[in-house]
PyMOL Python script that loads the backbone (N, CA, C, O; Angstrom):
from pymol import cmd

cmd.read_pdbstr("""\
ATOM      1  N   UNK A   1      -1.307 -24.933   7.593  1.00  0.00           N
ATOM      2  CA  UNK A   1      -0.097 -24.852   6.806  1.00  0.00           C
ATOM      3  C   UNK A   1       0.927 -25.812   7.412  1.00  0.00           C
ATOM      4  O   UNK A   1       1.337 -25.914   8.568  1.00  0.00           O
ATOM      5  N   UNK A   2       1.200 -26.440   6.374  1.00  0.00           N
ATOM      6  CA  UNK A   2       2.516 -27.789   6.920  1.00  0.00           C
ATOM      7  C   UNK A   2       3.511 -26.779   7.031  1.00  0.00           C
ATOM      8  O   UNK A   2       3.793 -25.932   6.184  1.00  0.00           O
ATOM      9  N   UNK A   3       4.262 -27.030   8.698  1.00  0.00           N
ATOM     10  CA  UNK A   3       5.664 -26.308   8.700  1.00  0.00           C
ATOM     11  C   UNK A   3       6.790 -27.430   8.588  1.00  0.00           C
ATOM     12  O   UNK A   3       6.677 -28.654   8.646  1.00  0.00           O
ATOM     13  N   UNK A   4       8.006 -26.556   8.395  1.00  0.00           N
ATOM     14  CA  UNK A   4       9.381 -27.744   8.545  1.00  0.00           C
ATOM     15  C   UNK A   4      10.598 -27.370   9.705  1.00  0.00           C
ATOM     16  O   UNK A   4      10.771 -26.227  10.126  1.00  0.00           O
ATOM     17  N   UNK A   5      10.977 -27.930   9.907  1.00  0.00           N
ATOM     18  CA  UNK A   5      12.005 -27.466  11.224  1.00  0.00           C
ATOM     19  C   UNK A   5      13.139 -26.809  10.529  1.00  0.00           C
ATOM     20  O   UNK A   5      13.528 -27.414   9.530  1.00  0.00           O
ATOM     21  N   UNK A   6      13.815 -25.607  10.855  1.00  0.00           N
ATOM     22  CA  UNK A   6      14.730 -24.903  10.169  1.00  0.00           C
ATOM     23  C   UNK A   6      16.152 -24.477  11.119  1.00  0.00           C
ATOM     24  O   UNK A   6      15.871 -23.353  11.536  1.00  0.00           O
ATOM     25  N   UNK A   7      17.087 -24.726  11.479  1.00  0.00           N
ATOM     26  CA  UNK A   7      18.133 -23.721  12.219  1.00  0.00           C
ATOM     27  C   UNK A   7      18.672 -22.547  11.263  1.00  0.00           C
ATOM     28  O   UNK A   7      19.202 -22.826  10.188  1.00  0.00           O
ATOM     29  N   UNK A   8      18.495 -21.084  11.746  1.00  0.00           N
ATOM     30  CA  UNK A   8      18.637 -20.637  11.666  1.00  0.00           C
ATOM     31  C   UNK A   8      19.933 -19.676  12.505  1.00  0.00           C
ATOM     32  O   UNK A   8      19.690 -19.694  13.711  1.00  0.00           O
ATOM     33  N   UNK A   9      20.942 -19.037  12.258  1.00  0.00           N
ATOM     34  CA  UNK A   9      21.757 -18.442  13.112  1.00  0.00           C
ATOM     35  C   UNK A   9      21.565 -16.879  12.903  1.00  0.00           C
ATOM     36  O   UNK A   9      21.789 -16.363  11.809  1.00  0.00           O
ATOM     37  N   UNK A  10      21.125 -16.127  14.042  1.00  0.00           N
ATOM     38  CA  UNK A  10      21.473 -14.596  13.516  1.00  0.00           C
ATOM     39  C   UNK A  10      22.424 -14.023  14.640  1.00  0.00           C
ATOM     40  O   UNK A  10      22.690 -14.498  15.744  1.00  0.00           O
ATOM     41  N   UNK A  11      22.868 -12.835  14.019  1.00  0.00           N
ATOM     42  CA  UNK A  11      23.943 -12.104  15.230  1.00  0.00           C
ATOM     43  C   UNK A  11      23.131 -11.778  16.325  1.00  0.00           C
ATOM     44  O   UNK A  11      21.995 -11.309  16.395  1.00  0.00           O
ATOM     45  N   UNK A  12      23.893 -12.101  17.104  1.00  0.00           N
ATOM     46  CA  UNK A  12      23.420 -11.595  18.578  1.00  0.00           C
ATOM     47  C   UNK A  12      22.780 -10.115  18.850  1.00  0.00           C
ATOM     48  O   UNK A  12      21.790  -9.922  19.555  1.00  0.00           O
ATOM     49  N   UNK A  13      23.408  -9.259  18.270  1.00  0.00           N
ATOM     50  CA  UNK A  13      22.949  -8.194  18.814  1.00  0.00           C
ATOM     51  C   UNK A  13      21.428  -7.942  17.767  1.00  0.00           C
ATOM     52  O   UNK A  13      20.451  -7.506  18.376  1.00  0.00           O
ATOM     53  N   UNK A  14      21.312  -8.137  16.690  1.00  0.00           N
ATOM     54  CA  UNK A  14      19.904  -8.634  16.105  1.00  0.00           C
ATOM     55  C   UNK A  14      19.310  -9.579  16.639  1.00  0.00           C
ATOM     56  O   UNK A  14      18.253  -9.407  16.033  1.00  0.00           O
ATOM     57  N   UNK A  15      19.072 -10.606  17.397  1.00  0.00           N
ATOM     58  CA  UNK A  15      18.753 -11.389  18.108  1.00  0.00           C
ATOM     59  C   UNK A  15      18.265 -10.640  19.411  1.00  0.00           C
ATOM     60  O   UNK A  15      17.237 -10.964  20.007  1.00  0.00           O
ATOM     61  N   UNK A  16      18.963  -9.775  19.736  1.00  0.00           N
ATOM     62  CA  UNK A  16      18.244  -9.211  21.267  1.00  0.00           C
ATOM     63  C   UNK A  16      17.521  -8.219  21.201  1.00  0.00           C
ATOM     64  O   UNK A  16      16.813  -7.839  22.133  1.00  0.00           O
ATOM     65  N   UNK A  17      17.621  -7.529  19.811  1.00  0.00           N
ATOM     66  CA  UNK A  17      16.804  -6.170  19.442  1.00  0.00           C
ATOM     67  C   UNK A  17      15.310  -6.810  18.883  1.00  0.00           C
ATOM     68  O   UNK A  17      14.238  -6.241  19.092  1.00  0.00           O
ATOM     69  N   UNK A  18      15.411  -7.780  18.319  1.00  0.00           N
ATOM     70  CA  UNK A  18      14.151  -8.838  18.042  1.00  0.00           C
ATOM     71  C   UNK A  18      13.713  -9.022  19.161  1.00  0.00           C
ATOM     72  O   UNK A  18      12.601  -8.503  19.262  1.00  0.00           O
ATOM     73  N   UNK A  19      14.192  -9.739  20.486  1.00  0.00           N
ATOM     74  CA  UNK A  19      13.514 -10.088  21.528  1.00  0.00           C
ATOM     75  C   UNK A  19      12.967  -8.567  22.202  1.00  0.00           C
ATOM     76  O   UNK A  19      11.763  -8.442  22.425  1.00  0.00           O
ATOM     77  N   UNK A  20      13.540  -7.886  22.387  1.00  0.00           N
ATOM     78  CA  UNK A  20      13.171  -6.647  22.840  1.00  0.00           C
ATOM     79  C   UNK A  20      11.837  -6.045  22.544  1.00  0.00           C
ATOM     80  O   UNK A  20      10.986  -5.643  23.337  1.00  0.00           O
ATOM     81  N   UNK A  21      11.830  -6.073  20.804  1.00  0.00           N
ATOM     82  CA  UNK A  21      10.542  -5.268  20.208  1.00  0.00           C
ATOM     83  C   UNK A  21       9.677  -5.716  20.207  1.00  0.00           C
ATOM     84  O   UNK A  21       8.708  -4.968  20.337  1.00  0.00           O
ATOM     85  N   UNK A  22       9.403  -7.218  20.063  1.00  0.00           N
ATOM     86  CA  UNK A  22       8.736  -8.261  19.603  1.00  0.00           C
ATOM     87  C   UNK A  22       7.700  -8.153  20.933  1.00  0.00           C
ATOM     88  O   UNK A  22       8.107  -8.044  22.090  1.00  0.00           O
ATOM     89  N   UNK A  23       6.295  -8.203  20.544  1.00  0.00           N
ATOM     90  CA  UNK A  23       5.062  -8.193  21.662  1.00  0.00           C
ATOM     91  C   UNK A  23       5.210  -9.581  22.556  1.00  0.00           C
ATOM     92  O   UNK A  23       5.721 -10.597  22.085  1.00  0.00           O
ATOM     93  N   UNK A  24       4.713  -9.494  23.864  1.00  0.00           N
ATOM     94  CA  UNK A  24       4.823 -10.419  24.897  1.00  0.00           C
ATOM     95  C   UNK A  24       3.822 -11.854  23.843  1.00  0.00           C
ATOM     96  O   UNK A  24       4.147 -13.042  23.839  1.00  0.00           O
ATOM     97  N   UNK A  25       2.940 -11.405  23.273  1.00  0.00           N
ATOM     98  CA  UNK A  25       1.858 -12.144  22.880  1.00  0.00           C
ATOM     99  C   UNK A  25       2.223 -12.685  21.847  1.00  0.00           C
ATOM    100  O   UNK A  25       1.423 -13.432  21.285  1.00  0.00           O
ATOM    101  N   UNK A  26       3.465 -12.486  21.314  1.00  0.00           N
ATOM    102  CA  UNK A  26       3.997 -12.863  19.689  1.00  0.00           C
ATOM    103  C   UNK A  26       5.082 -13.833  19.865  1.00  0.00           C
ATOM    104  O   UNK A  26       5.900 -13.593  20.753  1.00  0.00           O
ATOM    105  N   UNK A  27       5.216 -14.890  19.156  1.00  0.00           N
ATOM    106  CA  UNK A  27       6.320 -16.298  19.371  1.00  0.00           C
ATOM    107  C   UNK A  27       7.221 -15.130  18.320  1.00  0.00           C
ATOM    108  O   UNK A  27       6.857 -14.212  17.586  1.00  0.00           O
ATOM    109  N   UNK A  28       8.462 -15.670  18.664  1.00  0.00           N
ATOM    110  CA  UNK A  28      10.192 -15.447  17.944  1.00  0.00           C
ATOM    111  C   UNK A  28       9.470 -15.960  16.163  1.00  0.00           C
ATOM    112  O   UNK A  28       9.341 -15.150  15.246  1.00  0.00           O
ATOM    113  N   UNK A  29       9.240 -16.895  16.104  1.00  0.00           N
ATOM    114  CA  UNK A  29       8.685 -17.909  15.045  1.00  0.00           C
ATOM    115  C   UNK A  29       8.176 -16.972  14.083  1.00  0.00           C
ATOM    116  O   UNK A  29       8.682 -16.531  13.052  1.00  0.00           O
ATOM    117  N   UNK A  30       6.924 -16.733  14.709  1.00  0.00           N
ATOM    118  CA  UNK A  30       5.559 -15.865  13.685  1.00  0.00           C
ATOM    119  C   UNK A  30       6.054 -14.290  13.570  1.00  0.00           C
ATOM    120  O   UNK A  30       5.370 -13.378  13.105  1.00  0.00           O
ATOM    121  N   UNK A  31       7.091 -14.201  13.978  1.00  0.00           N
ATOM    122  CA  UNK A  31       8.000 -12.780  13.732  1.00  0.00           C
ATOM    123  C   UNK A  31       8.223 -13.092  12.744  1.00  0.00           C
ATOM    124  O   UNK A  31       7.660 -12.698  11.723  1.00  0.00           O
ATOM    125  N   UNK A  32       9.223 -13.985  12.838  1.00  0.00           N
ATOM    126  CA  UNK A  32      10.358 -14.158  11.329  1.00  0.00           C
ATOM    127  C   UNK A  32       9.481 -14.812  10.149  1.00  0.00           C
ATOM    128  O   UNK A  32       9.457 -14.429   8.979  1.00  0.00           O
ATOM    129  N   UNK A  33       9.038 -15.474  10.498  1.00  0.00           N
ATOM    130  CA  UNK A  33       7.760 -16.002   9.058  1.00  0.00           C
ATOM    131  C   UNK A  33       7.248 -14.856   8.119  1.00  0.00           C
ATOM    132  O   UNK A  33       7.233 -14.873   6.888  1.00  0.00           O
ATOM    133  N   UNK A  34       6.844 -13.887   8.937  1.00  0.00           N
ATOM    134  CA  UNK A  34       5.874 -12.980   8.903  1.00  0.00           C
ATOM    135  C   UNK A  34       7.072 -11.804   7.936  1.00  0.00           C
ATOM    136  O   UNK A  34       6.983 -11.464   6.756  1.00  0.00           O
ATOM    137  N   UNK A  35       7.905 -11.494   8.749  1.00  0.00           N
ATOM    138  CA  UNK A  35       9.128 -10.859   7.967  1.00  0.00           C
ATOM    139  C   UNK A  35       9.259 -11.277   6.615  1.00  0.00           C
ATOM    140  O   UNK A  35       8.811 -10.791   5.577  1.00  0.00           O
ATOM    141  N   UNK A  36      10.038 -12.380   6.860  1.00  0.00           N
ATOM    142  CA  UNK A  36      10.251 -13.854   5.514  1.00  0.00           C
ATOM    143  C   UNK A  36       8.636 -13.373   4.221  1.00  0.00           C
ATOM    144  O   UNK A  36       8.792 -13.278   3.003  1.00  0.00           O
ATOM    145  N   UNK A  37       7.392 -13.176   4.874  1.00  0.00           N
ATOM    146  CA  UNK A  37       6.384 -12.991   3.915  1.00  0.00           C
ATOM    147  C   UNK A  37       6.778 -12.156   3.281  1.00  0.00           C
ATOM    148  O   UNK A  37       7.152 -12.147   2.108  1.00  0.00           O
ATOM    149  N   UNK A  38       6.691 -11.043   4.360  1.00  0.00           N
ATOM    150  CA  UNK A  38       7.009  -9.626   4.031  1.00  0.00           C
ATOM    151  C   UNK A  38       7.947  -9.434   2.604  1.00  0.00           C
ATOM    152  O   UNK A  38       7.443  -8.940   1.596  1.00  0.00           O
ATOM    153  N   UNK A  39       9.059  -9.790   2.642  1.00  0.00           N
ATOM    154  CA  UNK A  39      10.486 -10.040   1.947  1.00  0.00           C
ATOM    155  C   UNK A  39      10.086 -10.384   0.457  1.00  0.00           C
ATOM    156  O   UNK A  39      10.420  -9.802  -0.575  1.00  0.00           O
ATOM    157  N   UNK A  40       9.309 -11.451   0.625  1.00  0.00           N
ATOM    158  CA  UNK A  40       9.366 -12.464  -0.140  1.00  0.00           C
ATOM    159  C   UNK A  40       7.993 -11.585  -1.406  1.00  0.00           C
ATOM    160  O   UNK A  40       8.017 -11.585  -2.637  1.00  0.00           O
ATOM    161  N   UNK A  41       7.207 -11.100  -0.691  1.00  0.00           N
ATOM    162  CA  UNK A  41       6.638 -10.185  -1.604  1.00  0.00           C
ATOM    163  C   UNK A  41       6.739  -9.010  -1.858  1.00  0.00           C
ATOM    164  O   UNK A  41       6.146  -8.530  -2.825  1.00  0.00           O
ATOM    165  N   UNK A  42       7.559  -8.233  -1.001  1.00  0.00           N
ATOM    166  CA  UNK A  42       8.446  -7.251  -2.034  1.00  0.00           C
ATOM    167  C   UNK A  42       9.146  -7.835  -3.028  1.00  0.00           C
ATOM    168  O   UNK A  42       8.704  -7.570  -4.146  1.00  0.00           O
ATOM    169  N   UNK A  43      10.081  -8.534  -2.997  1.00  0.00           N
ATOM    170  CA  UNK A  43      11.240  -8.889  -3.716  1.00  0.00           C
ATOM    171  C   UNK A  43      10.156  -9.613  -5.060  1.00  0.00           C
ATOM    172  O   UNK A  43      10.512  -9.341  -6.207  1.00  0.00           O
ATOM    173  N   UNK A  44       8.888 -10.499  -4.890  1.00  0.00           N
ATOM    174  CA  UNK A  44       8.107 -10.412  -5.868  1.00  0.00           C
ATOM    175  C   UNK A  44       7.568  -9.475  -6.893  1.00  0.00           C
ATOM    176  O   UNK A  44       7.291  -9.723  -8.066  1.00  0.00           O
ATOM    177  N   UNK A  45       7.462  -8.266  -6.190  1.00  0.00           N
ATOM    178  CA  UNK A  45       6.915  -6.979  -6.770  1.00  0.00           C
ATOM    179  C   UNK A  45       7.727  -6.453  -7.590  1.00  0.00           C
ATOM    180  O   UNK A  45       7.486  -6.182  -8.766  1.00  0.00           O
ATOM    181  N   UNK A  46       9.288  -6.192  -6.686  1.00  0.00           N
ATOM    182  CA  UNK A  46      10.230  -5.647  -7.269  1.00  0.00           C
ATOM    183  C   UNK A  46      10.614  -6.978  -9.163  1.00  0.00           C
ATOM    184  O   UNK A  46      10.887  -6.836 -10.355  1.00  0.00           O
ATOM    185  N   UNK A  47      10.459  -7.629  -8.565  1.00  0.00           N
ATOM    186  CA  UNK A  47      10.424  -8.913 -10.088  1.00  0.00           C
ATOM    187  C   UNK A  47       9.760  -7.742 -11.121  1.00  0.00           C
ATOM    188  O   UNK A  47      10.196  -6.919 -11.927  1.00  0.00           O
ATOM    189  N   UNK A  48       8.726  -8.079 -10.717  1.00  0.00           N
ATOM    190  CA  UNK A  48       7.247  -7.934 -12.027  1.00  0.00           C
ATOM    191  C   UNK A  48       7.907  -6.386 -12.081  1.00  0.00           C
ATOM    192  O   UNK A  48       8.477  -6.393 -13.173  1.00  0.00           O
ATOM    193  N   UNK A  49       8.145  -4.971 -11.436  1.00  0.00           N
ATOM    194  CA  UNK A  49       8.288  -3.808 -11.707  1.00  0.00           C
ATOM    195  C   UNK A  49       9.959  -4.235 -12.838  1.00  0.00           C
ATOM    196  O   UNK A  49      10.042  -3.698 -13.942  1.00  0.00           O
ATOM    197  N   UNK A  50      10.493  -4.684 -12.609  1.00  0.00           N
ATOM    198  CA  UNK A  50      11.633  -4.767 -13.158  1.00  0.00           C
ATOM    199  C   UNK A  50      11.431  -5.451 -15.133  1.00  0.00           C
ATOM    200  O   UNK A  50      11.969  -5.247 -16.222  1.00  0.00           O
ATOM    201  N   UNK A  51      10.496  -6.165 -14.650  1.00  0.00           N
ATOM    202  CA  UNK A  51       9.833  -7.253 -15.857  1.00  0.00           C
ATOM    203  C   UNK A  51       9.230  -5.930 -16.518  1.00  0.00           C
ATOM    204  O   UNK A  51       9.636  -5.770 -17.670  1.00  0.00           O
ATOM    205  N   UNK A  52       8.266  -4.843 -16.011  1.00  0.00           N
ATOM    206  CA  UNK A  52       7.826  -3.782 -16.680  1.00  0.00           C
ATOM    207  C   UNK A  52       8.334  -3.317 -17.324  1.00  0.00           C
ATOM    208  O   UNK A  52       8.059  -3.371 -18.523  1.00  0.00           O
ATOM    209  N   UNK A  53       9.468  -2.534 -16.773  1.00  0.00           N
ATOM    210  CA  UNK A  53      10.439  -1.824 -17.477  1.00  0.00           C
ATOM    211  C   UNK A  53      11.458  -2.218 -18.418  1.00  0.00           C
ATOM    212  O   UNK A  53      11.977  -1.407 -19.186  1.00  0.00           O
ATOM    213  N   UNK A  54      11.805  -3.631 -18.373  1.00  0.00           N
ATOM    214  CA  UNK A  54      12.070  -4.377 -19.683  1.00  0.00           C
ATOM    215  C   UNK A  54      11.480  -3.981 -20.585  1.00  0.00           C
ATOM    216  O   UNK A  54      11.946  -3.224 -21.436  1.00  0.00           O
ATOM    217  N   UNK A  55      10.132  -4.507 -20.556  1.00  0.00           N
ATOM    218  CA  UNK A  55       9.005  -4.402 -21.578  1.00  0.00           C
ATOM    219  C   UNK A  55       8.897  -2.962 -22.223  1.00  0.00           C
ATOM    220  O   UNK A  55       9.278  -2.636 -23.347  1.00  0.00           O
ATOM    221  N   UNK A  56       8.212  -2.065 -21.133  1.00  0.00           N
ATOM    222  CA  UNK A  56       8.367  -0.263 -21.365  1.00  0.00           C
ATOM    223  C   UNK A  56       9.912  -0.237 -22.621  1.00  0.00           C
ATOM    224  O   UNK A  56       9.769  -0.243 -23.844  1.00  0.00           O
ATOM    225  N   UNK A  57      10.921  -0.216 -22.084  1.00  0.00           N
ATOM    226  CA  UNK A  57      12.091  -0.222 -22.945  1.00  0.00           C
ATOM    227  C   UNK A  57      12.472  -1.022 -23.888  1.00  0.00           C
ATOM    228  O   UNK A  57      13.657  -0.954 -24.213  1.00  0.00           O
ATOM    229  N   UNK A  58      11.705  -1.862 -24.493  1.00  0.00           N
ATOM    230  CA  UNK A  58      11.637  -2.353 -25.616  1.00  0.00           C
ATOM    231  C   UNK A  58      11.031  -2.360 -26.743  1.00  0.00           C
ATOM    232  O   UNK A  58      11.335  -2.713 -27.883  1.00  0.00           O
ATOM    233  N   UNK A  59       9.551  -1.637 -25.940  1.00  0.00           N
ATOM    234  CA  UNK A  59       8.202  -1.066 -26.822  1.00  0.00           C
ATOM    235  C   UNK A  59       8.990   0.012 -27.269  1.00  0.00           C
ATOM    236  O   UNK A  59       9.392   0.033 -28.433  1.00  0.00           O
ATOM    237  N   UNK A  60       9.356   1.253 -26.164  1.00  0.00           N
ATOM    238  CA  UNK A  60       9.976   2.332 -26.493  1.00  0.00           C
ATOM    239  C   UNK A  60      11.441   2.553 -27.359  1.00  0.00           C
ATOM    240  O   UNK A  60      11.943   3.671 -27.472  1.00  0.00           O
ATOM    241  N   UNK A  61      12.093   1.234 -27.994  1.00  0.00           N
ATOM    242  CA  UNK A  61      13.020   1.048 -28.847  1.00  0.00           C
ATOM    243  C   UNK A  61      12.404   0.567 -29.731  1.00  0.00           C
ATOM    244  O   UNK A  61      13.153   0.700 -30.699  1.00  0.00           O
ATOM    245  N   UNK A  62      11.407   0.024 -30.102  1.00  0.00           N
ATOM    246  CA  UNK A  62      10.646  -0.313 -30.919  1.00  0.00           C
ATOM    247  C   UNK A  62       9.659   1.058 -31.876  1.00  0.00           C
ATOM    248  O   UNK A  62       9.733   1.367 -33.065  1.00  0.00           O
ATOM    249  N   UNK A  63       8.972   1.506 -30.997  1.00  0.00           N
ATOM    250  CA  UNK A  63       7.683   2.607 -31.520  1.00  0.00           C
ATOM    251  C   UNK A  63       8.175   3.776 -31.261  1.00  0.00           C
ATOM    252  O   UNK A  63       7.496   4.684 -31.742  1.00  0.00           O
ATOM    253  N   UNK A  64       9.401   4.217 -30.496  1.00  0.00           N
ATOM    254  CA  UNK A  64       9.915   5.635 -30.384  1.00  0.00           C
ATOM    255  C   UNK A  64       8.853   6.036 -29.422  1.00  0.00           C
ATOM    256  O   UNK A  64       7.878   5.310 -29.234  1.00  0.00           O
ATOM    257  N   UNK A  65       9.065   7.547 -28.604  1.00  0.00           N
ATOM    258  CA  UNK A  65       8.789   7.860 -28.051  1.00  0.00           C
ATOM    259  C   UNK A  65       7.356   8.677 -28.442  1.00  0.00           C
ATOM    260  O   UNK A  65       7.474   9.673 -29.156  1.00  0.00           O
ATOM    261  N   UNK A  66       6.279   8.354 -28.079  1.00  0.00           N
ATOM    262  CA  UNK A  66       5.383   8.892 -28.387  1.00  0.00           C
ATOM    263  C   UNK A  66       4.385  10.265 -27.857  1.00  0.00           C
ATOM    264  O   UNK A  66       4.077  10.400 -26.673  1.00  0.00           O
ATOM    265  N   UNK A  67       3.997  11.131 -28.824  1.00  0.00           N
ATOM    266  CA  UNK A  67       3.903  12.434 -28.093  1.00  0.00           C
ATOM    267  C   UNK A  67       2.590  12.360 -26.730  1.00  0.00           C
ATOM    268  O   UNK A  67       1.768  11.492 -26.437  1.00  0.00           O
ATOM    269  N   UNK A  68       2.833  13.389 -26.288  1.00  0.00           N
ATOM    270  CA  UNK A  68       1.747  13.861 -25.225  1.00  0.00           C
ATOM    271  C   UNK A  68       0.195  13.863 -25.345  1.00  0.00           C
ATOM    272  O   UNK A  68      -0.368  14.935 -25.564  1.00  0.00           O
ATOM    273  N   UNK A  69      -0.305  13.064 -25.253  1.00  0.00           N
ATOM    274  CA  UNK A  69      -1.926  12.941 -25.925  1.00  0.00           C
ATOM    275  C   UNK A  69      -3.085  14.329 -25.098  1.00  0.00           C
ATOM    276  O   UNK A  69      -4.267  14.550 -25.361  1.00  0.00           O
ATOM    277  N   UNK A  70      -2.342  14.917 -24.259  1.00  0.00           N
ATOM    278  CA  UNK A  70      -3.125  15.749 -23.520  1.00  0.00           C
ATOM    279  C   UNK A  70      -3.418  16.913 -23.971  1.00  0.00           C
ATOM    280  O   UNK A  70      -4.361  17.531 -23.476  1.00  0.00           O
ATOM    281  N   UNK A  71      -2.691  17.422 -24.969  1.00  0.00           N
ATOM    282  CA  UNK A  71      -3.233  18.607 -25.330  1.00  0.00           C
ATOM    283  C   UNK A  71      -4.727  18.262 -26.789  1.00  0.00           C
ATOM    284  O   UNK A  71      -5.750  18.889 -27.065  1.00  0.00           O
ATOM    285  N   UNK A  72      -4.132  17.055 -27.334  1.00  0.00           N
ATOM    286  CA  UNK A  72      -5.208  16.651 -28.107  1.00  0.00           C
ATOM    287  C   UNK A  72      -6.756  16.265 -27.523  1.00  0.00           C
ATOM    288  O   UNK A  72      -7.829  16.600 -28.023  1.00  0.00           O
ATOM    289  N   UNK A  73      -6.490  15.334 -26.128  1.00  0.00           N
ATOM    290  CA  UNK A  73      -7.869  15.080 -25.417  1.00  0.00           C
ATOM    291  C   UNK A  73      -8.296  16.638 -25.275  1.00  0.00           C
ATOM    292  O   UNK A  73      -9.326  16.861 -25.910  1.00  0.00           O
ATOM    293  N   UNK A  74      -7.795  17.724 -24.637  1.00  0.00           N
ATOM    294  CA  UNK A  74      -8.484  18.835 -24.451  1.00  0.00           C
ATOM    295  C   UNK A  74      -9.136  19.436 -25.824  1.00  0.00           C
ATOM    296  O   UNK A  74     -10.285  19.847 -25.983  1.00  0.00           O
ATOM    297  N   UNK A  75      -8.246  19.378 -26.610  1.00  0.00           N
ATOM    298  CA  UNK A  75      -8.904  19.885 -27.846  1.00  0.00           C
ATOM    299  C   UNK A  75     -10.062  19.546 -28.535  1.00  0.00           C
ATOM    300  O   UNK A  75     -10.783  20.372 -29.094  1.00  0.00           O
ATOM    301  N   UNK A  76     -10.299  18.059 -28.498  1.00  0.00           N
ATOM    302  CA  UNK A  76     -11.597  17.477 -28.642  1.00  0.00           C
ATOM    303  C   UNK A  76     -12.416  17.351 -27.722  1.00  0.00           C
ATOM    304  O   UNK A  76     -13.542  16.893 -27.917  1.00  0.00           O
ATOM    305  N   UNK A  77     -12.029  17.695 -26.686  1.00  0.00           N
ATOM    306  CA  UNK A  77     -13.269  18.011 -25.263  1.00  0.00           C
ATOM    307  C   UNK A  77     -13.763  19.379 -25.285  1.00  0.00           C
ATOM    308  O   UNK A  77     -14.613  19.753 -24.477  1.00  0.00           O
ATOM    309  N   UNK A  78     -13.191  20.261 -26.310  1.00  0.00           N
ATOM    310  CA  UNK A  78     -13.598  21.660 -26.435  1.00  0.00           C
ATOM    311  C   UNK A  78     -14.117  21.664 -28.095  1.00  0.00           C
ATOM    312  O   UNK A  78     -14.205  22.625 -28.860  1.00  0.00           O
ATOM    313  N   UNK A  79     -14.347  20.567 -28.275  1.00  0.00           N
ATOM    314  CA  UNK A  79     -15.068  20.742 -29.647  1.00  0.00           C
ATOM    315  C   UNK A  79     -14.226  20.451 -31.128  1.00  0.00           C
ATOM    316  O   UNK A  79     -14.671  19.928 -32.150  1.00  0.00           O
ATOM    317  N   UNK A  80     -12.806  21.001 -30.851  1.00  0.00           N
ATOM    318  CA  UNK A  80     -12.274  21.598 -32.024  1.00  0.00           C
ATOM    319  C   UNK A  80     -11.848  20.004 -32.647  1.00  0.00           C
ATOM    320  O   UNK A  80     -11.657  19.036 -31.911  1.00  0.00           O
ATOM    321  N   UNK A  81     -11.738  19.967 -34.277  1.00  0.00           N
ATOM    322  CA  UNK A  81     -11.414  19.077 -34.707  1.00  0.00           C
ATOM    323  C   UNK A  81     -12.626  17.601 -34.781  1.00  0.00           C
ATOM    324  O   UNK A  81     -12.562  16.615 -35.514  1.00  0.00           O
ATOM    325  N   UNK A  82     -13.399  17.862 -33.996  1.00  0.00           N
ATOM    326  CA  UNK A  82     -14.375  17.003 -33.708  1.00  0.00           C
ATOM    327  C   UNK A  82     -15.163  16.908 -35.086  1.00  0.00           C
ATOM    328  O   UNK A  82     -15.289  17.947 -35.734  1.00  0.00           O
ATOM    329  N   UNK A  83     -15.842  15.404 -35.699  1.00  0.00           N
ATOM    330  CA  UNK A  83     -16.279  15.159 -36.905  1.00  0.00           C
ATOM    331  C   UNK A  83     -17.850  14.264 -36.285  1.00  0.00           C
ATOM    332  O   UNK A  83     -18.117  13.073 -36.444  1.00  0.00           O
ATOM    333  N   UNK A  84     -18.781  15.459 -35.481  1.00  0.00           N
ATOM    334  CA  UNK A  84     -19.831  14.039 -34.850  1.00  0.00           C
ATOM    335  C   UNK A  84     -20.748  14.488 -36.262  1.00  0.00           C
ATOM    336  O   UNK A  84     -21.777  13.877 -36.551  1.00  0.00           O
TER     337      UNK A  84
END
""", "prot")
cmd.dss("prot")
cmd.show_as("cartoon", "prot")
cmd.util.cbc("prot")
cmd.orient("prot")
């Protein structure tokens, strides 16, 4: 992966709670990248869930609210109404 050189500034006292937690074996770097992923695909997810519920609420202003299909699946799993 091509990287690019970045300055970044964070507050100090986040800066030392990072150095603190952060494993002996782990660069400052592949912390924050890794975070930055992290972020970057929630905030993706949260997109598309948001894009859902657009959709959901437009079908549902459209077709009205539609009833409960569960008491009907049972009913034809017990025979009744059934045309085999």
């Amino acid at each position: 992966m091509e990287r690019e050189a970045l300055t970044i500034r964070f507050p100090a006292q986040l800066l030392q709670k990072i150095r603190a937690l952060k494993q002996d074996d782990e660069s400052l770097n592949d912390l924050v990248v890794q975070a930055l992923e992290k972020e970057m695909k929630w905030r993706s997810s949260w997109a598309a869930h948001k894009q859902i519920q657009t959709i959901r609420e437009s079908v549902k202003q459209r077709t009205g609210v539609h009833p409960d299909p569960v008491p009907l699946i049972r009913q034809l799993r017990e025979g009744e109404g059934r045309r085999d």
